[in-house]
C-alpha positions as CSV (number, residue, x, y, z in Angstrom):
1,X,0.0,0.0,0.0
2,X,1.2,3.4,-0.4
3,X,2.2,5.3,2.8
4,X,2.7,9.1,3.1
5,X,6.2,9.6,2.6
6,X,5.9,7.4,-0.5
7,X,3.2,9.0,-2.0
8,X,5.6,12.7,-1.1
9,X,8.3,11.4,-2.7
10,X,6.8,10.1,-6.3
11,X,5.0,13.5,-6.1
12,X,8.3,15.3,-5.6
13,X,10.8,13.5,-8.4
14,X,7.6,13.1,-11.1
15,X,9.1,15.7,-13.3
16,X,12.9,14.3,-12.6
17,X,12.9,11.1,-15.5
18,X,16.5,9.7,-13.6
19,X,14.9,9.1,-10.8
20,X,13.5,5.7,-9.5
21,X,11.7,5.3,-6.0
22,X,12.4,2.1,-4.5
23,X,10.0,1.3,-1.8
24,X,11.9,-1.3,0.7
25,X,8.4,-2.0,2.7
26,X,7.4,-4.8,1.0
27,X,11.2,-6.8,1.3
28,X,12.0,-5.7,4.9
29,X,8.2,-7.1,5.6
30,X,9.3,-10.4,3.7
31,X,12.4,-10.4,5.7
32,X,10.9,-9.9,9.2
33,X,8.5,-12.9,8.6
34,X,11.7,-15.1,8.8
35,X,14.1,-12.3,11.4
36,X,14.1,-8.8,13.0
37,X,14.9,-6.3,10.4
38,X,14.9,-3.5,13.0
39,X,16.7,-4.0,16.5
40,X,14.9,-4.6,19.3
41,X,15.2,-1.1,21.5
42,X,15.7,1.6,18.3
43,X,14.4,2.2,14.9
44,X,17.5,1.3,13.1
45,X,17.8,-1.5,10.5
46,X,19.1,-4.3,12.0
47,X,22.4,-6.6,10.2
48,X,19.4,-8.6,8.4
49,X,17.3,-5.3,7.7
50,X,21.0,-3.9,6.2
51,X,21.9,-6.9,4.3
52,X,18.1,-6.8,2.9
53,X,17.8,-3.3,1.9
54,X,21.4,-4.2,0.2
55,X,20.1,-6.7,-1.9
56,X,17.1,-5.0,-2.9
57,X,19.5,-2.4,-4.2
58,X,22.0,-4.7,-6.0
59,X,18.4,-6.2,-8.0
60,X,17.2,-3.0,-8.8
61,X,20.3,-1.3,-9.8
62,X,21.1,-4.7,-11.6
63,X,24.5,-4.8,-9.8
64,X,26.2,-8.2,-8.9
């Protein structure tokens, strides 16, 4: 679903064709079904939320 900041974002880079958002919800959500993505006592990503967010990066960016 689309969420605020999303929704801010596509708004704000719609005229900027270089641009691609990459919305990491749906991965770190696919992720946490299996492990914590986000540590236990802050909002920070986690090693597994890092290492996720990494590889949705290195498929989008169709980097090895």
């Amino acid at each position: 679903p689309e969420y605020p900041f999303l929704v801010r974002l596509r708004e704000r880079f719609t005229a900027w064709p270089n641009v691609h958002i990459i919305d990491p919800l749906p991965r770190l959500r696919e992720v946490h079904a299996q492990q914590a993505v986000y540590y236990a006592n802050d909002e920070h990503l986690s090693p597994a939320g890092q290492q996720a967010i990494a590889a949705l990066l290195r498929q989008r960016l169709h980097l090895k």
